[in-house]
SERO-4910 file (N, C-alpha, C, O; in steps of 0.05 Angstrom, whole numbers):
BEGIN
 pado doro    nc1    nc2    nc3   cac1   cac2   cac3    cc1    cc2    cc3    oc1    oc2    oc3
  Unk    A    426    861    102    431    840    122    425    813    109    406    807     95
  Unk    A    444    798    117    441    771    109    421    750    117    421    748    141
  Unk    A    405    736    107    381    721    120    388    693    104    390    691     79
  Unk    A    392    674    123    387    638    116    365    639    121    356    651    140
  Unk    A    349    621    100    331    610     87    332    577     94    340    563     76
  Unk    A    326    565    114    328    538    117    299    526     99    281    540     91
  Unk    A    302    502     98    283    481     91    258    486    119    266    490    142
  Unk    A    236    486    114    212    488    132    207    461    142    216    440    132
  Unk    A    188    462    164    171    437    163    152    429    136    135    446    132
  Unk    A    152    413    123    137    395    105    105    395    106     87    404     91
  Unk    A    106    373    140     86    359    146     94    345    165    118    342    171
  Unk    A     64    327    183     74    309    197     95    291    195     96    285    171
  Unk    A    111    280    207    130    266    202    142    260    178    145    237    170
  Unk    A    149    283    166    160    285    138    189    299    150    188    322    159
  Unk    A    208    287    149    238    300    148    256    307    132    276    320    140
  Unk    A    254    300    109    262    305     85    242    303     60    220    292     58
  Unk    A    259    317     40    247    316     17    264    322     -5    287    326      3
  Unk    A    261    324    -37    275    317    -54    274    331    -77    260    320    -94
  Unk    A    290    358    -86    292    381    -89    279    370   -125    285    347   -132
  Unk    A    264    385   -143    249    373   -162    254    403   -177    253    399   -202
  Unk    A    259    430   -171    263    446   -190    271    471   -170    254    481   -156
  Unk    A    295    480   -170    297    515   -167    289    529   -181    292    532   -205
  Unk    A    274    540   -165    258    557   -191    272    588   -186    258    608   -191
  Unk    A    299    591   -177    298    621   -176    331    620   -180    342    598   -177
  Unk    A    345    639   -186    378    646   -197    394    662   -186    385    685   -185
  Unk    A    420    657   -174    432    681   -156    436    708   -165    450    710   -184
  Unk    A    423    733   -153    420    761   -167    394    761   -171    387    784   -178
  Unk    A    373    743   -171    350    746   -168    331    761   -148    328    750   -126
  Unk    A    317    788   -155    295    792   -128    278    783   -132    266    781   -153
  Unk    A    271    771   -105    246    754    -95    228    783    -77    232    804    -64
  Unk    A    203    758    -90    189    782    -59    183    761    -36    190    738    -39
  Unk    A    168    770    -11    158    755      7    134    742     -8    119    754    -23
  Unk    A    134    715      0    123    699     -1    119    683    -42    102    669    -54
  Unk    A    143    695    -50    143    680    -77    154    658    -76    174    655    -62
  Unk    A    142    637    -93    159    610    -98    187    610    -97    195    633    -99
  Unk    A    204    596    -96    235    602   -100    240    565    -93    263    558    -98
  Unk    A    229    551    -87    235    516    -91    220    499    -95    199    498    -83
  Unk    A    225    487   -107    200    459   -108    208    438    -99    230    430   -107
  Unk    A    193    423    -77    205    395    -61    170    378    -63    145    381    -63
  Unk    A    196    355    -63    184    328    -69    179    309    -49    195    291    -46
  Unk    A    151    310    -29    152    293     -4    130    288      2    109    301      2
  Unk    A    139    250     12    121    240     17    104    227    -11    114    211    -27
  Unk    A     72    239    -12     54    229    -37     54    247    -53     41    244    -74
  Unk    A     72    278    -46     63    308    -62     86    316    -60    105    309    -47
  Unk    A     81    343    -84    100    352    -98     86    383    -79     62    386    -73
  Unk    A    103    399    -74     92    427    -58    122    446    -72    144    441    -81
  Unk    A    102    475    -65    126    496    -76    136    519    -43    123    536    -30
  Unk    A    160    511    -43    167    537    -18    172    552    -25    185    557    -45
  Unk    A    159    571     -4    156    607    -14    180    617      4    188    602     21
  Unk    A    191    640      0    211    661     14    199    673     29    178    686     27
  Unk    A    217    667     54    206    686     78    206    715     85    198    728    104
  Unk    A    224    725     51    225    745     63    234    763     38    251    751     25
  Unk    A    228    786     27    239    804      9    271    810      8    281    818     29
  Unk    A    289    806    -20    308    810    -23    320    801    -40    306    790    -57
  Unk    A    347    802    -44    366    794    -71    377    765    -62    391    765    -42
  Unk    A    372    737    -75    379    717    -71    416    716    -81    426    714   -103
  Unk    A    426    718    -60    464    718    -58    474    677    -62    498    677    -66
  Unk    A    470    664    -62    473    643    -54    453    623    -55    431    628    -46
  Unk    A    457    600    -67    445    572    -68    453    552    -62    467    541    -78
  Unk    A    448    541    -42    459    515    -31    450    488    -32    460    471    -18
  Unk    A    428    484    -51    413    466    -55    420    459    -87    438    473    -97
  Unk    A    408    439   -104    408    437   -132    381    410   -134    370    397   -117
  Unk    A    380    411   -159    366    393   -163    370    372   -162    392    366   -171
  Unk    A    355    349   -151    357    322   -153    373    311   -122    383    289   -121
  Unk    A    373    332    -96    394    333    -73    362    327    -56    338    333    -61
  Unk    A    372    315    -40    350    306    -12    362    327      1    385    337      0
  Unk    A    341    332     16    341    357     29    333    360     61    310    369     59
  Unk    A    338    358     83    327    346    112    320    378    116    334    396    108
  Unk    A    295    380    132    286    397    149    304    410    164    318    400    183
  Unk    A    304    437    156    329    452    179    350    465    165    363    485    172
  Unk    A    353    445    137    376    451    120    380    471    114    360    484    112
  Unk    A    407    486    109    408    514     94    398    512     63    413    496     51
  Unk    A    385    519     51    376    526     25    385    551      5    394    550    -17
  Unk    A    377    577     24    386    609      4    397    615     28    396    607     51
  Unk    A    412    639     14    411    661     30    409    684     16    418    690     -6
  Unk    A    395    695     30    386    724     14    395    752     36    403    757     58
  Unk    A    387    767     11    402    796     17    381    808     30    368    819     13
  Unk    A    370    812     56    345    822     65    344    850     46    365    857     34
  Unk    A    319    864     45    312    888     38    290    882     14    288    860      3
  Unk    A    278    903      9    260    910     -7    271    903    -37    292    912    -45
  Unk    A    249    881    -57    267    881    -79    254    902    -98    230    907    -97
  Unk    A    271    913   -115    273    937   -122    256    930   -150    256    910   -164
  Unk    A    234    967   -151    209    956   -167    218    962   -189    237    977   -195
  Unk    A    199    946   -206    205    952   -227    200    985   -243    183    998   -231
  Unk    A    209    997   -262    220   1018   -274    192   1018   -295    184   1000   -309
  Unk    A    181   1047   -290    151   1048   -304    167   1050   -337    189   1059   -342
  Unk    A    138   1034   -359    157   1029   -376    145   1060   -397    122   1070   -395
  Unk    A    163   1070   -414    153   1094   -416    140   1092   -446    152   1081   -465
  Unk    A    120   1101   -448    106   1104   -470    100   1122   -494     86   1142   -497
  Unk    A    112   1110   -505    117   1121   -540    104   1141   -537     85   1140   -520
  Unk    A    113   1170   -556    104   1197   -562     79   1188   -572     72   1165   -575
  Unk    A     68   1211   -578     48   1209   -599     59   1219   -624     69   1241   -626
  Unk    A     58   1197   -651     66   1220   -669     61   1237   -684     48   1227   -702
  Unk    A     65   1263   -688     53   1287   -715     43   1276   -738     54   1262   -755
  Unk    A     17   1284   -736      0   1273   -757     20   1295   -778     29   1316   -768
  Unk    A     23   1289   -802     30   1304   -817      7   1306   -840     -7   1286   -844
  Unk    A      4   1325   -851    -15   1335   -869    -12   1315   -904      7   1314   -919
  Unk    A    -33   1304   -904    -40   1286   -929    -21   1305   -958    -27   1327   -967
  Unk    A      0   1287   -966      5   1295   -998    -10   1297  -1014    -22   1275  -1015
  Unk    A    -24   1319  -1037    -28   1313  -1056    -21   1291  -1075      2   1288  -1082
  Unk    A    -38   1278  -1084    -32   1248  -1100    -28   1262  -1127    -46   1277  -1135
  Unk    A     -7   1259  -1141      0   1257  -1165    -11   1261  -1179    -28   1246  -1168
  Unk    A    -23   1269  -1202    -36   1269  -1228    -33   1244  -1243    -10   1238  -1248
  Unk    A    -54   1227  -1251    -47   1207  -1264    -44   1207  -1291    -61   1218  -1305
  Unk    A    -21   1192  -1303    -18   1195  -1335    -21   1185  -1346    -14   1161  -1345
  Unk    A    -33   1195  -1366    -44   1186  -1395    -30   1154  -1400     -7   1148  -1405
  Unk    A    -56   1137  -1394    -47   1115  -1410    -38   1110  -1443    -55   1121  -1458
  Unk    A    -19   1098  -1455    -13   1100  -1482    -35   1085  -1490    -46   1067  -1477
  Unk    A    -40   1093  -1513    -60   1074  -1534    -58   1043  -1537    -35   1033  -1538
  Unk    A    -75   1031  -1539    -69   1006  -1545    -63    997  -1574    -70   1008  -1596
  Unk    A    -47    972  -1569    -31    972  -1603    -51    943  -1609    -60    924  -1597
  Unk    A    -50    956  -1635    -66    923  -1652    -63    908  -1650    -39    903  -1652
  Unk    A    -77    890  -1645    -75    857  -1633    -62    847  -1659    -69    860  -1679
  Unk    A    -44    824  -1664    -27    820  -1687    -55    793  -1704    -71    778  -1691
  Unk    A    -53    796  -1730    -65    781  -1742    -62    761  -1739    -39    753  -1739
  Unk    A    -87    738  -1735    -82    711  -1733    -60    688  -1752    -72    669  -1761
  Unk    A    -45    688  -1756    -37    668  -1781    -59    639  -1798    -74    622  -1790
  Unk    A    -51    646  -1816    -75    634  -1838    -80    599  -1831    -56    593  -1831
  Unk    A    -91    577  -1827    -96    557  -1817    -77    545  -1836    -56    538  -1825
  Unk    A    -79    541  -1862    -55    532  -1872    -35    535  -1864    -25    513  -1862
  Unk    A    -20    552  -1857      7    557  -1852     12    540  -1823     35    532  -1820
  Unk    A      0    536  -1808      5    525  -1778     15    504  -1775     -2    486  -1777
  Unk    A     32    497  -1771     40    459  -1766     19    447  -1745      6    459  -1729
  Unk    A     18    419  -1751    -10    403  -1744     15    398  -1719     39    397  -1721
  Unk    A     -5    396  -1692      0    388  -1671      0    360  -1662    -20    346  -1664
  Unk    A     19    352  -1653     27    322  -1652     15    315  -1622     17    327  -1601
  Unk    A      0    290  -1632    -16    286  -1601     -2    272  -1577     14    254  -1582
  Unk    A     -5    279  -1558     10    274  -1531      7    238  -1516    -12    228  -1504
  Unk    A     23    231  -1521     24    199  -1507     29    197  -1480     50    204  -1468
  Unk    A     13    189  -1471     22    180  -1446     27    159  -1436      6    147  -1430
  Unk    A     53    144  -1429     59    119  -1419     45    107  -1390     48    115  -1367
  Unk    A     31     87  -1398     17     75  -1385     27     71  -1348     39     50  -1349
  Unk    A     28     78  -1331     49     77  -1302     52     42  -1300     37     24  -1305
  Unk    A     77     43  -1292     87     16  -1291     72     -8  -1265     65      0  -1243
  Unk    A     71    -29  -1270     47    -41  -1257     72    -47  -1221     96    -49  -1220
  Unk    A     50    -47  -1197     70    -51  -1169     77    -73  -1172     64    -91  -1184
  Unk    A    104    -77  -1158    111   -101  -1143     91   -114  -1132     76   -104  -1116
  Unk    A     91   -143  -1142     77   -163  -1139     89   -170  -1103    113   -168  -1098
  Unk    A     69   -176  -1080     88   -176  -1063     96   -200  -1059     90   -220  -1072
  Unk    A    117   -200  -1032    127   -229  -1031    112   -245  -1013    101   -236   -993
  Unk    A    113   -273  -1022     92   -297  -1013    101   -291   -978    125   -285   -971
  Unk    A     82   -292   -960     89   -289   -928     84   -328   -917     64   -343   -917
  Unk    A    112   -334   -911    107   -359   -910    102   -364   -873    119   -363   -855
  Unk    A     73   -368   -870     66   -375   -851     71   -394   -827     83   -411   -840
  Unk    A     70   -402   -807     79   -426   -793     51   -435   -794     32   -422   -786
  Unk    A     51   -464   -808     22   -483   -806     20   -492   -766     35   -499   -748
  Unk    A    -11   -486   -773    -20   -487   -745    -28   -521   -751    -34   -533   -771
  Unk    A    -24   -529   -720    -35   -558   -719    -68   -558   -716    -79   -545   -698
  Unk    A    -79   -568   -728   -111   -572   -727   -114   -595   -706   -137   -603   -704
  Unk    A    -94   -607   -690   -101   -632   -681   -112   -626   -647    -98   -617   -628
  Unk    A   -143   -634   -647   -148   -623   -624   -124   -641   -594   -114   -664   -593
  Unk    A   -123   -615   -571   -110   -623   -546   -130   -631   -525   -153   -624   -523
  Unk    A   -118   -646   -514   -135   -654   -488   -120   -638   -463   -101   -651   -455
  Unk    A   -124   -622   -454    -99   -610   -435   -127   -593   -416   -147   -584   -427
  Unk    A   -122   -590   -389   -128   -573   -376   -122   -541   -378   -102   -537   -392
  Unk    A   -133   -521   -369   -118   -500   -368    -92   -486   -362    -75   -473   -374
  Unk    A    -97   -499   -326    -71   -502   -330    -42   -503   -338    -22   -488   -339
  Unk    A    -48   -526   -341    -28   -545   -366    -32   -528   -383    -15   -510   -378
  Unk    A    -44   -521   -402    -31   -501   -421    -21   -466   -408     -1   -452   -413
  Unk    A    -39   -463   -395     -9   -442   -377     16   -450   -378     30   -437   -393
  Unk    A     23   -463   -370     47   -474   -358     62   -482   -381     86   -481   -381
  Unk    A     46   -492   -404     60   -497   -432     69   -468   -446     87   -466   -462
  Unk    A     50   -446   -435     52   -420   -452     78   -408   -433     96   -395   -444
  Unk    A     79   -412   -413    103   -396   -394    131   -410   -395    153   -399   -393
  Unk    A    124   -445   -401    156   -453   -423    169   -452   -447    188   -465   -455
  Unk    A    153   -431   -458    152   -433   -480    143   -457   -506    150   -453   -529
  Unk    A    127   -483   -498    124   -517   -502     94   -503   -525     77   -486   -519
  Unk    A     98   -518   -549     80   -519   -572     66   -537   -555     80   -557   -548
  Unk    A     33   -534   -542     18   -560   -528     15   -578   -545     16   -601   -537
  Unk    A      6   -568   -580     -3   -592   -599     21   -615   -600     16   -637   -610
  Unk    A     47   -610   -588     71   -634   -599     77   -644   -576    100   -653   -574
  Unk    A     60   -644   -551     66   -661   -530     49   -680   -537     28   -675   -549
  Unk    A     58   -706   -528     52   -735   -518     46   -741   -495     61   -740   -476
  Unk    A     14   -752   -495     11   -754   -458     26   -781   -463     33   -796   -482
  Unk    A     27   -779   -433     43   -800   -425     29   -842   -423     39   -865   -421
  Unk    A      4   -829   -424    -25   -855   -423    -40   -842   -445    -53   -821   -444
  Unk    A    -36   -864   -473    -52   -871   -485    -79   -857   -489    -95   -873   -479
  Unk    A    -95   -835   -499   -126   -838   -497   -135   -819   -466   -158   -814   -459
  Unk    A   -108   -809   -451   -121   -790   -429   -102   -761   -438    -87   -758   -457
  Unk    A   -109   -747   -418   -107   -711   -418    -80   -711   -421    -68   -732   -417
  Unk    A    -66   -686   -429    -34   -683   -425    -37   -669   -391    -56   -657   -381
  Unk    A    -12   -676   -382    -12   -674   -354      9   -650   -345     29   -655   -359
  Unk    A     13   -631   -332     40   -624   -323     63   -634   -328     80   -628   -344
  Unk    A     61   -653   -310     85   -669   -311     98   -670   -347    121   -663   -353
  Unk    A     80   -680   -365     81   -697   -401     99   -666   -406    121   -665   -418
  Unk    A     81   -637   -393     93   -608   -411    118   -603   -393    132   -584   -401
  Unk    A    125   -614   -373    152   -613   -368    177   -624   -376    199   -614   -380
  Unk    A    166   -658   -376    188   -671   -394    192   -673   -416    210   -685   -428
  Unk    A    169   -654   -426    178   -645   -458    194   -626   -467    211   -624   -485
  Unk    A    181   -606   -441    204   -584   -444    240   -589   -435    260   -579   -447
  Unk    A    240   -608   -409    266   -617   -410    281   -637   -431    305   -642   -433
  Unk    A    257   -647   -446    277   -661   -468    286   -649   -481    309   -651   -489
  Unk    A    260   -622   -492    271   -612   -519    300   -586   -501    318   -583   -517
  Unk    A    302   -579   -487    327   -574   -479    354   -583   -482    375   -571   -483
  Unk    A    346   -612   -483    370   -638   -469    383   -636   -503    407   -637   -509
  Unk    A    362   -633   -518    366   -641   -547    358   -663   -565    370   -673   -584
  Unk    A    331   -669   -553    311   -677   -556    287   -671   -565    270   -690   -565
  Unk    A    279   -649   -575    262   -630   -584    267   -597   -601    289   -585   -598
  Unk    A    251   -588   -614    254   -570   -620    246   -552   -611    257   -530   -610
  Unk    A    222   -557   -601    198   -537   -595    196   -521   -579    174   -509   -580
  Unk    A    212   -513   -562    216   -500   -544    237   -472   -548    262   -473   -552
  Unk    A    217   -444   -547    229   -420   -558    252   -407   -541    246   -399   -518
  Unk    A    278   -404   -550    295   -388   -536    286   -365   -526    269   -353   -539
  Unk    A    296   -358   -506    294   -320   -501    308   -306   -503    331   -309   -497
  Unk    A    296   -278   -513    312   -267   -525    343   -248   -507    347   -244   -483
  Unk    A    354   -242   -524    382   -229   -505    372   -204   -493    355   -190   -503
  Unk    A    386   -198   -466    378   -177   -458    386   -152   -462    410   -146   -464
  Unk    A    370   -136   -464    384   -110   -469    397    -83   -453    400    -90   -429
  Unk    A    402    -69   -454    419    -46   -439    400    -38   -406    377    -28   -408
  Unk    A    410    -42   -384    402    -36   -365    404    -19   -346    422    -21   -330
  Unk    A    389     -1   -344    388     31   -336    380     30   -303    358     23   -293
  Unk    A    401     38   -291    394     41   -262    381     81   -260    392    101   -269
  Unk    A    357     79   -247    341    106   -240    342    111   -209    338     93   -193
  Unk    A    346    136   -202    343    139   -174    313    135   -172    299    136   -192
  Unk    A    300    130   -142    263    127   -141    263    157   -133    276    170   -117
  Unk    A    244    166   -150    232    194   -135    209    187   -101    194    167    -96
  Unk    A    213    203    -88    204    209    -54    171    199    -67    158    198    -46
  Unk    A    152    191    -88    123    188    -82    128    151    -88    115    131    -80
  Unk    A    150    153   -104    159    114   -106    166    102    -76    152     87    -62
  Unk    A    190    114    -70    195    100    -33    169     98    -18    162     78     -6
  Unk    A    155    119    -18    137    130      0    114     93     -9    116     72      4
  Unk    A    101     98    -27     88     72    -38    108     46    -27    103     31     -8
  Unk    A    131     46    -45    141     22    -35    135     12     -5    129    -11      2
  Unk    A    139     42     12    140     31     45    106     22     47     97      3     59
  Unk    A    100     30     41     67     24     53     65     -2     38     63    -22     53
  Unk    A     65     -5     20     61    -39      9     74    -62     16     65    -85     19
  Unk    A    101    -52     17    114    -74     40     97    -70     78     93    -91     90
  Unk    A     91    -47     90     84    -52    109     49    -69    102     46    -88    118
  Unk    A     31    -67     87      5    -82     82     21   -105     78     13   -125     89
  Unk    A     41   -106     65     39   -148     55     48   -154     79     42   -177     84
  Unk    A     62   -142     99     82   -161    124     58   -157    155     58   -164    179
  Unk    A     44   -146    143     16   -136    179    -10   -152    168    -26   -166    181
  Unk    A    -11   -145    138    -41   -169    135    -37   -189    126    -22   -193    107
  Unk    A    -58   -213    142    -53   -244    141    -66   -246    105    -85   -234     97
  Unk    A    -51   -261     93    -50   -275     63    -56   -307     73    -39   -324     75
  Unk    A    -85   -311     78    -87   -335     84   -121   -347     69   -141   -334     73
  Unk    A   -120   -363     59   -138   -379     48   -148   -411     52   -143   -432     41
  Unk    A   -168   -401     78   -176   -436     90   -206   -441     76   -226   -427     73
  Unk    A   -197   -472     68   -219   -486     56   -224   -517     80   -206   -527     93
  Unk    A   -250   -523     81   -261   -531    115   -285   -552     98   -296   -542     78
  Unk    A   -291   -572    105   -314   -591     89   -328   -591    115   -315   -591    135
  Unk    A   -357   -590    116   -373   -584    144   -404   -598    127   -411   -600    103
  Unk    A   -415   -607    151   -436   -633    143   -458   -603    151   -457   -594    174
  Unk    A   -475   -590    132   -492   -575    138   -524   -579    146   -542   -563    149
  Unk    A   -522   -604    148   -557   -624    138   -566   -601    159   -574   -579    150
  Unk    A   -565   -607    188   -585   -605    212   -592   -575    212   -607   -565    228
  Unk    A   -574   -558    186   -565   -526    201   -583   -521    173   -598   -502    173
  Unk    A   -582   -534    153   -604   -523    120   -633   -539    140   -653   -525    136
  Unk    A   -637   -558    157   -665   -560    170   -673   -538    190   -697   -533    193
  Unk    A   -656   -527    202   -659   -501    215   -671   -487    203   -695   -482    205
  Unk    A   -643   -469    178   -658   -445    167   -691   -448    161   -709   -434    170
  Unk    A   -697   -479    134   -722   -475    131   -742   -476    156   -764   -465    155
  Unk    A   -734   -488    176   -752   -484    196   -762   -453    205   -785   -446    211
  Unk    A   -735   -433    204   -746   -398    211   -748   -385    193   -747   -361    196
  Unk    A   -750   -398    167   -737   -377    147   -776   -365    144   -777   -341    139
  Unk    A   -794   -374    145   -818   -363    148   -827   -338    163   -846   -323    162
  Unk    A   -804   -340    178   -812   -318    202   -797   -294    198   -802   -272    207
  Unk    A   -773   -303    180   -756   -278    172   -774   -268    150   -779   -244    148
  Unk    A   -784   -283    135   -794   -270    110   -819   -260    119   -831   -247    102
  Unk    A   -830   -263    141   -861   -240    149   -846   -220    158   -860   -200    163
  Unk    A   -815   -215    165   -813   -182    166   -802   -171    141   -796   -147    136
  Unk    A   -801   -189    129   -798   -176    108   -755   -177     97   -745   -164     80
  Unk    A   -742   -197    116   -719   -213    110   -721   -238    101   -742   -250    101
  Unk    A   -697   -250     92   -684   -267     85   -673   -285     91   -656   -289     74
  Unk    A   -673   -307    112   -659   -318    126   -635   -347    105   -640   -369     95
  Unk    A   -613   -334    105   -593   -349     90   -568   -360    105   -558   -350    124
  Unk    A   -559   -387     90   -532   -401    105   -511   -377    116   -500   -381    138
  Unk    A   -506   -351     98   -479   -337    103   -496   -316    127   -485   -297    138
  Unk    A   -525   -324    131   -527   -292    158   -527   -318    185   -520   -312    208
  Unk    A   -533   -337    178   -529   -354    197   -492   -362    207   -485   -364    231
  Unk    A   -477   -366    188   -450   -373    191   -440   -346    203   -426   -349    223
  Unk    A   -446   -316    192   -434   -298    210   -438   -291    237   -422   -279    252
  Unk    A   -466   -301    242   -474   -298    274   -458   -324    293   -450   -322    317
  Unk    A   -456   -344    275   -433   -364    287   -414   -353    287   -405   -346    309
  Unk    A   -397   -347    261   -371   -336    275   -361   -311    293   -339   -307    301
  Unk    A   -387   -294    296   -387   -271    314   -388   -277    345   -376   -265    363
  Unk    A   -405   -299    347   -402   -306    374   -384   -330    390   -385   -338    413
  Unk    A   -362   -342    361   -344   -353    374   -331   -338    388   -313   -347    402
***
């Protein structure tokens, strides 16, 4: 009997997911409850098991296919999958009875070592030269770019902003005599040397070959939650000038009494009980 195999529930509000490996081949027996898919949902990677014992006939899924809850996936051949075949084990084999070993034969005599030849007669041996190994390549001079020693007057900033235009800071000109280089001095340097007016300013380089990737189901999943945090929480930074005289004569006025129990009395436990009971 034939049995569809749909996609399961996941998880809470998980409706799809994003097929990452079949792990099983048509003509394959499965048993109940063996792996047979791997899906990709949500923050996790999970493996679905077969509901049921039999010969997998059919695959309707592949890798790299989104997959919705409900979907047809297998279909399988219900029934028992068929066991495996005991594997049969080698005879024992007939010891056979030890050969007699051979008789060993008479080694031949040894023959006279041949007479040395007389020292006169020997040619003198010519002594061995060895050529000295040839000396390395001297290497080649590395011609450096000279750094300017000339101290800058520049804010941080300003040299950010010189390092992200690519602008040498030592070859700007402030604009006044004897004060700091300004924003403004590393911009119109950088638009001169553009205009053709300057050198100093580094091209970028060409771009290279651009590969479009599908996002795997744990990238979307992130993406959504980070766009939902940046668009629900406030990105806000207030700065407020406040005359504190009468409120630092306060604290020291109780701060004696905090410190006999054995606290602290400070500007930020005072400012939170203010802003708690606005």
């Amino acid at each position: 009997m034939a049995l569809e195999f749909k996609l399961p529930e996941l998880g809470e509000n998980i409706e799809s997911g994003d097929v990452v490996n079949v792990l099983v081949a048509v003509g394959d027996a499965v048993t109940e409850g063996q792996s047979v898919l791997e899906i990709e949902a949500g923050k996790a990677s999970m493996e679905i098991p077969s509901p049921a014992a039999g010969t997998i006939s059919a695959i309707h899924v592949a890798q790299g296919d989104t997959v919705e809850v409900g979907q047809l996936a297998f279909t399988i051949e219900a029934g028992e999958a068929p066991a495996e075949a005991p594997k049969e084990e080698p005879a024992p084999e007939a010891k056979s009875e030890p050969e007699a070993a051979p008789a060993p034969e008479p080694e031949p005599a040894a023959e006279p070592a041949p007479e040395a030849a007389p020292v006169a007669d020997r040619e003198p041996e010519q002594p061995v030269v060895v050529a000295p190994p040839p000396p390395p390549p001297a290497p080649e001079p590395v011609h450096e770019k000279p750094v300017s020693s000339k101290a800058v007057s520049a804010a941080p900033n300003v040299r950010r902003l010189a390092r992200e235009l690519g602008v040498d800071i030592h070859a700007v000109t402030p604009s006044k005599e004897g004060e700091r280089i300004s924003m403004e001095d590393v911009k119109h340097f950088a638009k001169t040397s553009l205009e053709g007016g300057g050198g100093a300013v580094r091209k970028a380089g060409a771009q290279g070959a651009t590969r479009v990737e599908k996002m795997s189901a744990i990238r979307k999943a992130t993406m959504n939650h980070m766009t939902h945090c940046w668009t629900t929480i406030p990105h806000v930074t207030q700065h407020d000038m406040a005359d504190i005289t009468e409120l630092e004569v306060l604290r020291k006025r109780f701060a004696p009494k905090a410190e006999a129990v054995g606290a602290k009395l400070t500007v930020t436990a005072i400012l939170v009980k203010v802003v708690s009971a606005a």
